[in-house]
C-alpha positions, 0 to 999 in steps of 0.5 A: 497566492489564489492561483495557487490556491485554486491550481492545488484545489482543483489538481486534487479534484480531477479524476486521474485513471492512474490512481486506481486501486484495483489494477494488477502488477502484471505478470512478473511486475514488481514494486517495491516502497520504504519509508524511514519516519524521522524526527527528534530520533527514528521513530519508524519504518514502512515498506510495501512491495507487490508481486505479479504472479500472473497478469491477473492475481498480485501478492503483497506485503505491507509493515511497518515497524514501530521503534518508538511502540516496539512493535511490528504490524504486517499484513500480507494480501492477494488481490484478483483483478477481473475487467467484466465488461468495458474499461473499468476494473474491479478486484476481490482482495483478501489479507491476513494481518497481525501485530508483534510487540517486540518489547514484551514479546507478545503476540495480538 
């Protein structure tokens, strides 16, 4: 049990390059994620997605969808990632984002 213990400790401890935030999807890249979230019913539902639009500039969407709040939250965000000099990259993002609640029908 301290073998795994330790093996787990130190897995989240040791730097992995493809974990980065601030790579680009590359031209014409897509990702796409859902999450259906269950429990005594479904409670709710996310998705994600990324789109290269060139090898430089990904646009996104990120929501997620409230069953048991009635509401829906969305943000959509273009991210411009630049390599200055040397192997880092670094990325200037901006979103815009809101909430709708379904149940009475009301923006925030």
């Amino acid at each position: 049990m301290r073998c795994f213990a330790f093996l787990a400790f130190a897995a989240c401890c040791l730097p992995d390059a493809g974990l980065a935030g601030a790579w680009a999807r590359g031209e014409n890249g897509i990702y796409l994620e859902t999450t259906l979230e269950a429990g005594s019913g479904w409670r709710g539902l996310t998705a994600y997605g990324e789109y290269g639009l060139t090898s430089q500039l990904t646009l996104g969407f990120d929501g997620y969808l409230d069953l048991e709040e009635e509401s829906l939250t969305a943000v959509t965000f273009a991210r411009y990632s630049f390599a200055p000099r040397g192997s880092h990259v670094w990325a200037l993002g901006i979103g815009l984002g809101g909430e709708y609640r379904i149940d009475s029908r009301e923006q925030r």
